[in-house]
C-alpha positions as CSV (number, residue, x, y, z in Angstrom):
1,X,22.5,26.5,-25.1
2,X,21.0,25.2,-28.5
3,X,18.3,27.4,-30.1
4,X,15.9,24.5,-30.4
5,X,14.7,23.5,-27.2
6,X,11.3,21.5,-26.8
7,X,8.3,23.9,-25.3
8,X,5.0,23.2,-23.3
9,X,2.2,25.1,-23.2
10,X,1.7,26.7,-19.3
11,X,-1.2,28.8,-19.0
12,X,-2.5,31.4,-16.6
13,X,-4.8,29.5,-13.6
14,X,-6.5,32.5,-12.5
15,X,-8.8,30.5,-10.4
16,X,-5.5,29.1,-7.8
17,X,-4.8,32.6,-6.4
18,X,-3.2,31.3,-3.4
19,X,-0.4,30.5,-5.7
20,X,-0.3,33.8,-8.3
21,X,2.3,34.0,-10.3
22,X,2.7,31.2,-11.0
23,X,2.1,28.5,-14.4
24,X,0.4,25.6,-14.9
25,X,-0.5,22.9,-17.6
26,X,-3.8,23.3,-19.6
27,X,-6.6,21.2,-18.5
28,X,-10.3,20.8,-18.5
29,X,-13.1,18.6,-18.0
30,X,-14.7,15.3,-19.5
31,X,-17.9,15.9,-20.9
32,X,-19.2,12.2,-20.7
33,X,-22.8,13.2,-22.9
34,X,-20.7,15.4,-25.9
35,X,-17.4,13.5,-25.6
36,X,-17.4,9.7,-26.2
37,X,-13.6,9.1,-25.0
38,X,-11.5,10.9,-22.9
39,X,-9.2,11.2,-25.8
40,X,-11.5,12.2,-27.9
41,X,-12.5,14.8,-24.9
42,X,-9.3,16.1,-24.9
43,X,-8.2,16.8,-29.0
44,X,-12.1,18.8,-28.4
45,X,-11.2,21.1,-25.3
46,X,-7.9,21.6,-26.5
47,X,-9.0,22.8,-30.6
48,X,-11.9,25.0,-28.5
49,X,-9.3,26.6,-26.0
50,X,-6.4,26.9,-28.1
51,X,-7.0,26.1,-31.7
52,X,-4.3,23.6,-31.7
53,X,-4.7,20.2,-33.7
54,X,-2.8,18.0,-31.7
55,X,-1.4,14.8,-33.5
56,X,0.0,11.9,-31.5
57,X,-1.9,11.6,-27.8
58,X,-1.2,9.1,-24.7
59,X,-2.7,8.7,-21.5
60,X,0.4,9.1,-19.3
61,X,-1.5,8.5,-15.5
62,X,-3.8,9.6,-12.8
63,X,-3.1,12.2,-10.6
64,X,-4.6,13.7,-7.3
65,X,-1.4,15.1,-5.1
66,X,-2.0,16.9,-1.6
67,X,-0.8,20.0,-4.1
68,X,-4.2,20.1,-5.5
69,X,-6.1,21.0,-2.6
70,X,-7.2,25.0,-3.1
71,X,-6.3,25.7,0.6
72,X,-4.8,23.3,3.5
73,X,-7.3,22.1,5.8
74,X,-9.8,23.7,3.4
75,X,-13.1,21.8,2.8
76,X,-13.2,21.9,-0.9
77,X,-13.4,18.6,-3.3
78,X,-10.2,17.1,-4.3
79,X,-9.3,17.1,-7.6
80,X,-8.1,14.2,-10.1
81,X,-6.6,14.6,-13.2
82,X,-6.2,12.3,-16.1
83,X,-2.6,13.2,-17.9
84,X,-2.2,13.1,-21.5
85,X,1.3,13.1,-23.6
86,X,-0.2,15.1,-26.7
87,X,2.3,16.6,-29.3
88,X,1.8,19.3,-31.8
89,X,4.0,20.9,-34.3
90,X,4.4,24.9,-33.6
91,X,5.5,27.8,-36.2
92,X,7.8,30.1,-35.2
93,X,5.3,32.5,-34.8
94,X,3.3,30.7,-32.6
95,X,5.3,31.7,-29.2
96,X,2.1,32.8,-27.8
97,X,-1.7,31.5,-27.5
98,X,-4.3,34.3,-26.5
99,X,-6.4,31.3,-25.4
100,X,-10.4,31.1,-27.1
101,X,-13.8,29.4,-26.4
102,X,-14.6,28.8,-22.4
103,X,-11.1,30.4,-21.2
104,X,-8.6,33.1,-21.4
105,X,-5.8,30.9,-20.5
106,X,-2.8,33.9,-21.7
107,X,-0.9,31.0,-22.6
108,X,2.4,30.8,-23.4
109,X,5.0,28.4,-25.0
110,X,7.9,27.9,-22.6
111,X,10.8,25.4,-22.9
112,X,10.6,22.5,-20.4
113,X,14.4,23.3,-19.5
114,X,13.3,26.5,-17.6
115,X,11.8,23.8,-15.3
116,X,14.0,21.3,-15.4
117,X,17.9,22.8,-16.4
118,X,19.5,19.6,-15.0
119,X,18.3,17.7,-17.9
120,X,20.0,19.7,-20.5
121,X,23.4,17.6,-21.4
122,X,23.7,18.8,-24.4
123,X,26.2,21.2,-24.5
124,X,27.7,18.9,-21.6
125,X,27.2,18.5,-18.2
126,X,25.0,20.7,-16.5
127,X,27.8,23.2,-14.2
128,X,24.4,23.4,-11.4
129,X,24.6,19.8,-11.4
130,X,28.2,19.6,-9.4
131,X,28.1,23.1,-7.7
132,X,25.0,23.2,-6.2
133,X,22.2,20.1,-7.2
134,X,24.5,16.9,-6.0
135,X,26.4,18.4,-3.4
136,X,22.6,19.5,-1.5
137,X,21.0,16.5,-2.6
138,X,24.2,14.6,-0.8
139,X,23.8,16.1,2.6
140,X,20.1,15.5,1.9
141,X,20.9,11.8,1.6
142,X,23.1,10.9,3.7
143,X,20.0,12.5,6.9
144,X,16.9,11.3,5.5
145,X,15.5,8.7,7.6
146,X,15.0,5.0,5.7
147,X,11.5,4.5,4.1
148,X,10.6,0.7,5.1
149,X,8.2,0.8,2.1
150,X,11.1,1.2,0.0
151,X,13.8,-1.0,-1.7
152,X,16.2,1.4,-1.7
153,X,17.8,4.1,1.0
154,X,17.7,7.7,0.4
155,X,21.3,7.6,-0.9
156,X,20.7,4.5,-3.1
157,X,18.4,6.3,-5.2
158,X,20.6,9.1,-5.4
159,X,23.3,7.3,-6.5
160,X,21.0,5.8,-9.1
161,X,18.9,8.7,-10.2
162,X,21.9,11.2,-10.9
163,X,24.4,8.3,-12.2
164,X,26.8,8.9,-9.6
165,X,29.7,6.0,-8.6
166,X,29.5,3.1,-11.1
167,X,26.0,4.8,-13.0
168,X,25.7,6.3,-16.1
169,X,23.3,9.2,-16.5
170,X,19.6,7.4,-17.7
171,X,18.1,10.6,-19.5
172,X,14.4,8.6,-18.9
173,X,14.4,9.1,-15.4
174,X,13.3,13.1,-15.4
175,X,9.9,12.3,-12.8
176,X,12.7,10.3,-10.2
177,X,14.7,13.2,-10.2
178,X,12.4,15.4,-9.4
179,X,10.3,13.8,-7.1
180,X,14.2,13.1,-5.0
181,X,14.5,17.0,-5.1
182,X,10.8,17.5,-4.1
183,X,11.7,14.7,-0.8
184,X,14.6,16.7,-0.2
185,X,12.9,20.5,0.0
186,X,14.5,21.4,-3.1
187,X,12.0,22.7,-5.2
188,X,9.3,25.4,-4.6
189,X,6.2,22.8,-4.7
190,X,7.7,21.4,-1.2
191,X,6.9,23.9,0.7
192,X,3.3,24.9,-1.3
193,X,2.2,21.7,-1.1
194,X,2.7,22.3,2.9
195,X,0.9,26.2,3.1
196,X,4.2,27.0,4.0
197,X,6.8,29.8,3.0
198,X,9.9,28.5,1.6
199,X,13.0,28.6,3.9
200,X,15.2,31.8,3.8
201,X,18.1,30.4,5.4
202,X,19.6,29.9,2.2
203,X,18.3,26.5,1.1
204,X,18.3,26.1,-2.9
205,X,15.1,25.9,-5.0
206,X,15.7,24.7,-8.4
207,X,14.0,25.3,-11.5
208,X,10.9,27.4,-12.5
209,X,8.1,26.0,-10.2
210,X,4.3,25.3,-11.4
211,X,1.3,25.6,-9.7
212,X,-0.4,22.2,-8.1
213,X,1.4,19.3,-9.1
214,X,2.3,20.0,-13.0
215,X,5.5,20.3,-12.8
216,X,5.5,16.7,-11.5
217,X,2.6,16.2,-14.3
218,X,5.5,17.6,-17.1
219,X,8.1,15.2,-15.7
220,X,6.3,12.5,-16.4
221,X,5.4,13.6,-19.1
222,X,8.9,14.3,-20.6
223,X,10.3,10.4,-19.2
224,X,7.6,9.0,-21.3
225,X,8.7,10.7,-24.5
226,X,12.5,10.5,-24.0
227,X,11.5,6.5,-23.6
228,X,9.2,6.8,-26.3
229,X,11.8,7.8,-28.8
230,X,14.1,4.8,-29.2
231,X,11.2,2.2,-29.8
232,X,8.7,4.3,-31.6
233,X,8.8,6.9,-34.3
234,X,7.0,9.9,-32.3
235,X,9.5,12.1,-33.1
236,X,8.4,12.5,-36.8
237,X,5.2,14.1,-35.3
238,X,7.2,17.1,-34.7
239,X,9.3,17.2,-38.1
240,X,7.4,18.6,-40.7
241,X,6.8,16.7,-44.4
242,X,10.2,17.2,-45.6
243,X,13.6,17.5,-43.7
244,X,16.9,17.3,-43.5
245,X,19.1,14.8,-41.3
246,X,20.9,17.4,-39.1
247,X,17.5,18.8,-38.7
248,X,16.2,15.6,-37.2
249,X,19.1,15.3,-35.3
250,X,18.4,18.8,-33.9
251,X,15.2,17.9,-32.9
252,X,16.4,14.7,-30.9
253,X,18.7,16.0,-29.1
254,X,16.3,18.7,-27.9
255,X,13.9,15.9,-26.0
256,X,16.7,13.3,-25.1
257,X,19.0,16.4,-24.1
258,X,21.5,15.1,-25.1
259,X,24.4,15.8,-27.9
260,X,24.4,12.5,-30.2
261,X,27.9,11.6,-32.6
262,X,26.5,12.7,-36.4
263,X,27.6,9.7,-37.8
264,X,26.8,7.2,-35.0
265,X,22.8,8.9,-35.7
266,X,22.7,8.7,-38.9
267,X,24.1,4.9,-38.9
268,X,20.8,4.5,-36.2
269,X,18.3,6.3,-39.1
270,X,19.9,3.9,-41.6
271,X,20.0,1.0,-40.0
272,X,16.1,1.6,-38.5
273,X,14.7,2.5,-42.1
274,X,12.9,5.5,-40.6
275,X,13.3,7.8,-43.7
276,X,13.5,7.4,-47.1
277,X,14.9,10.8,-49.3
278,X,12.3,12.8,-51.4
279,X,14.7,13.4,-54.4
280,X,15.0,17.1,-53.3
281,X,17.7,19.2,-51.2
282,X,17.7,22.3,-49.3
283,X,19.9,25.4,-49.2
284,X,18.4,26.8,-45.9
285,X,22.1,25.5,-43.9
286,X,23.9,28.3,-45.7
287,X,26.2,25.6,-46.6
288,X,26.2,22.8,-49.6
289,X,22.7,21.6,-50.4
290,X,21.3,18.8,-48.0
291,X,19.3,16.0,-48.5
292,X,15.9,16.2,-47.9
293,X,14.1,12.9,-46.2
294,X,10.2,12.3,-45.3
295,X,9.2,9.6,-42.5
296,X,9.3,5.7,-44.2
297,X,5.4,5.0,-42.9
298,X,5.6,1.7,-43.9
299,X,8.2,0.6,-41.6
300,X,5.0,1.2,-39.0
301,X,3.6,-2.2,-40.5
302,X,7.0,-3.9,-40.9
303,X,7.8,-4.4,-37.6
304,X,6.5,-3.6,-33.6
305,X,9.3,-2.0,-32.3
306,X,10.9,1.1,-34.9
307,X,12.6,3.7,-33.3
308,X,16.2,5.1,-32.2
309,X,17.9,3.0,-29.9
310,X,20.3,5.4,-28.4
311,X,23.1,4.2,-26.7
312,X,24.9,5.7,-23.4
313,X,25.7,9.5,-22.6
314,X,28.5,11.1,-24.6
């Protein structure tokens, strides 16, 4: 496992007890009479809870899943959530937020792989995948009964999802994945969603679970990024002023996770005219002196599309 690995903030939701112990995303509300967008209601709530600047922010969806109910068959409103994609750039000292202002949230940074360890390629192919993931998913499959609303069978969109027969692994397609594994009883939220207790007759649950629907709310959240990254530049959001090439490289592996060729990346940052070097170099490899890039903004205004058109899997 690679030391840098992408985190999201998960925060204590004292007020969902039927489901302690467990995480959730950080939310709050829109105050239409302070707030005059719901963006600019968000980069507010957030600096007030956390103290966090956020930098780049997008609206990702709307979401109101039978998770969010407080109790089955309980009378209380339904909730619905707008999700944002908002980034921010940590220090490494920043591993936990005490939480400010309206909350106590006890929030803490946690890598998304803890909830999602299938999507880690990149120290190769995830071993879960073929010992225990495709092989329950299969038997899965191969019962589930056809969904006329559909296009495709239960096993077609396996086959698709996990890049099985003539498929190639798609890294974007984290929220298909998981929502297969949810259909399938594979993951804890199944079962809370239903009041019930999970199974104990041996049936797998993978990854960390979240409270509600946020887990579903993160994969989302983590396709739109992945997608993000090969036709627009968010991924300089989260390098800092100056850096190194193998440094950026680090960093986009950790959201793609995937391992990318050195040479077949740094022909992609050449040939995109994302950076431009500073003049300066950096001992901090332990090594010979690197090169030390900032982010070309003007190729923002030179054409619609610049990002890092990754090819296939390695």
């Amino acid at each position: 496992m690679r030391d840098l690995s992408p985190v999201t903030l998960v925060v204590d939701l004292k007020q969902r007890d039927q489901t302690a112990g467990l995480g959730g995303l950080p939310f709050g509300p829109f105050d239409p009479v302070h707030h005059r967008t719901l963006e600019a209601g968000l980069r507010t709530w957030v600096d007030e809870q956390t103290g966090l600047k956020l930098g780049y922010v997008e609206q990702l969806y709307t979401f109101g899943d039978r998770g969010r109910l407080t109790k089955l068959g309980g009378e209380d409103s339904h909730e619905v959530s707008i999700g944002y994609l908002a980034l921010t750039q940590l220090q490494r000292n920043d591993a936990a937020i005490p939480g400010r202002g309206l909350i106590d949230m006890g929030g803490r940074w946690r890598s998304w792989y803890g909830f999602f360890p299938w999507e880690d390629w990149r120290d190769d192919r995830p071993h879960m995948l073929d010992d225990r993931i495709l092989p329950s998913l299969e038997v899965w499959a191969k019962s589930a009964r056809d969904d006329k609303l559909r296009p495709m069978t239960p096993l077609q969109r396996f086959k698709l999802y996990f890049g099985l027969g003539s498929g190639t692994w798609d890294e974007e397609r984290v929220l298909e994945r998981y929502e297969l594994l949810y259909e399938a009883g594979l993951v804890h939220e199944y079962y809370l969603d239903r009041g019930l207790e999970p199974p104990d007759d041996g049936t797998p649950l993978f990854g960390h679970p979240m409270k509600m629907d946020h887990r579903r709310i993160l994969a989302t959240a983590i396709s739109r990024l992945r997608s993000k990254l090969k036709y627009r530049p968010v991924v300089f959001e989260l390098m800092p002023e100056s850096f190194t090439l193998t440094e950026l490289q680090t960093t986009v592996e950790a959201i793609s996770g995937r391992h990318l060729h050195k040479q077949n990346f740094r022909r992609l940052v050449e040939q995109g005219q994302l950076v431009e070097p500073t003049g300066a170099s950096s001992s901090a490899t332990g090594g010979r002196p690197a090169k030390l890039f900032r982010f070309r903004r003007s190729v923002l205004a030179e054409r619609p599309a610049p990002g890092l058109r990754l090819g296939g899997v390695n």
